[in-house]
N, C-alpha and C positions, 0 to 999 in steps of 0.2 A: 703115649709114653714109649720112650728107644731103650730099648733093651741092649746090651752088648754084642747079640745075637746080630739082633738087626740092624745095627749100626757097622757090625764087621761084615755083614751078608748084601748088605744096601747100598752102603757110602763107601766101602774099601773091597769088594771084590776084586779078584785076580784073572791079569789077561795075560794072554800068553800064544802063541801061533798055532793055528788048528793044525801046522803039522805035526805036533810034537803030544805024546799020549796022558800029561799031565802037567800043573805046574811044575813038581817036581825036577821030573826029566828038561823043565826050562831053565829051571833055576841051576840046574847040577852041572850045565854047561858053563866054560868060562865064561862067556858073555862082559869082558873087560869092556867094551865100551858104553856096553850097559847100565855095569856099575861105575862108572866113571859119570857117567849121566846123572846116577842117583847120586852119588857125594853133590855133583855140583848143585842140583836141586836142591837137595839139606842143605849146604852151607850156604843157599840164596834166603831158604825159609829162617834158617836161625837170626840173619840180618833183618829179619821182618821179624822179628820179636818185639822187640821197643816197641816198634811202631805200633805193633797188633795190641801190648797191653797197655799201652797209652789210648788209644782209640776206646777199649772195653773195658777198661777198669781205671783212668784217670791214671795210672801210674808213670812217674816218670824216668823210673828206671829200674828193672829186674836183675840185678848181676847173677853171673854165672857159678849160684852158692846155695848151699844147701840152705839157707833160708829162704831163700826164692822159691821155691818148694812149697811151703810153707807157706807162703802167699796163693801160692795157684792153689792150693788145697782150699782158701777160704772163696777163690773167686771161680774156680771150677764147679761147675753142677752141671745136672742133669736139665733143671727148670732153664740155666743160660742157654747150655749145645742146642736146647729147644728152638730159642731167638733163631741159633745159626743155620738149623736147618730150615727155616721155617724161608729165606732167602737162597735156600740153595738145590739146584738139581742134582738130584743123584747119577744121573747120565754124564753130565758135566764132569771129567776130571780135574776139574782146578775150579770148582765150587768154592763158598766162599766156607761149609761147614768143615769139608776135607781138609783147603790147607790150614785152616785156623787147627784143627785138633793136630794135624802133621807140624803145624811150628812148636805148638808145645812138648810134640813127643821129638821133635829134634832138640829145644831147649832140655826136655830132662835128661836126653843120651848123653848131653854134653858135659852137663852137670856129673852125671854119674861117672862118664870116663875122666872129668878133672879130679876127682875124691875117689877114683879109686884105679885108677891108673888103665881104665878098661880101651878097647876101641870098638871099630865100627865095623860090624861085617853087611855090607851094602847088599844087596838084594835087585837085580834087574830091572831096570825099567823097563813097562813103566808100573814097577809093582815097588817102586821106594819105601813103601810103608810095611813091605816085609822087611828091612833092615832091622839088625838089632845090635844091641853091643854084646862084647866078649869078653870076661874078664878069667882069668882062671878055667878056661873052658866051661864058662857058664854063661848060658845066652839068655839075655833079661830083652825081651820085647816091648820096647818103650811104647809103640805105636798101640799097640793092645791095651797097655796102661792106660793111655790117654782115654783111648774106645770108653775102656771099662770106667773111668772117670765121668766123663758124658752120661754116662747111662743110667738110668732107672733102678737096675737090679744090680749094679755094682759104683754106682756115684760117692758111696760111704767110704770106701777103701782113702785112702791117703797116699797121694806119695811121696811124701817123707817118711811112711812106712814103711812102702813097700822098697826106698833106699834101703833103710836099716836093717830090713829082710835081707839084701841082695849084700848087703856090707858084711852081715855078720856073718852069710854063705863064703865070702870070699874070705874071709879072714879066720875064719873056721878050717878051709881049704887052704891056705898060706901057712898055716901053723901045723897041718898035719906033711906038708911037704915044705919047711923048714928051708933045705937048701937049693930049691927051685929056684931059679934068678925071676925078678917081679917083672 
């Protein structure tokens, strides 16, 4: 059974150059071609979407909507991510369980930045799966969602939930600062 623990401690650990005294101090550097790196990877995985929920769930098309959502929430579990590790090294950075849970959390960042006007704050490669979106200076970490979707000890959660979480924060935020341009 993959716990959220183990599936963020296993499948998505963080590298980073043994010069440097932590991720942190990796990521706090500009590192622009880095991140330029990670957008490009995201928007090759979000093109593998169709393809991935056609292959695993017979679907012929997911649009980029909050019902879509909705869908993943009935065809995500715990017992499926099973399937995909069960074919996947975790040494492997481009296993087949890493990118398949990585297209879904670039499919929901997408979602979320079209419904609420959020963006992307990229994250170094090759640690893409730290990306997360920005909305209101609130950073919702899609890549964790997905994690915690997969998992045993948090496959219950929803994400069409936890939009509605992240929606009613922003607009809870929007309405106490009124004349902030969006």
């Amino acid at each position: 059974m993959a716990t959220y623990a183990t599936i963020s401690e296993n499948w998505f650990y963080r590298r980073y150059p043994k010069t440097l005294a932590s991720f942190e101090a990796f990521e706090a550097e500009p590192g622009i071609d880095d991140r330029l790196k990670s957008r490009q990877v995201m928007a090759r995985m979000l093109e593998e979407v169709p393809l991935t929920v056609n292959r695993l769930y017979g679907l012929d098309n997911l649009p980029l909507d909050l019902d879509s959502l909705r869908v993943l929430d009935e065809h995500i579990t715990a017992g499926e991510a099973e399937w995909w590790m069960k074919d996947s090294d975790p040494d492997d950075p481009n296993n087949y369980f890493k990118l398949t849970v990585s297209e879904f959390a670039v499919f929901l960042g997408t979602v979320c930045i079209g419904a609420l006007g959020a963006s992307w704050r990229y994250a170094r490669m090759p640690n893409y799966f730290e990306s997360t979106i920005v909305v209101e200076d609130i950073e919702f970490h899609v890549f964790d969602t997905i994690m915690k979707k997969c998992s045993h000890d948090f496959g219950h959660e929803h994400l069409s939930d936890k939009f509605h979480a992240l929606a009613t924060t922003v607009a809870s935020k929007r309405s106490a600062n009124p004349g902030k341009p969006q």
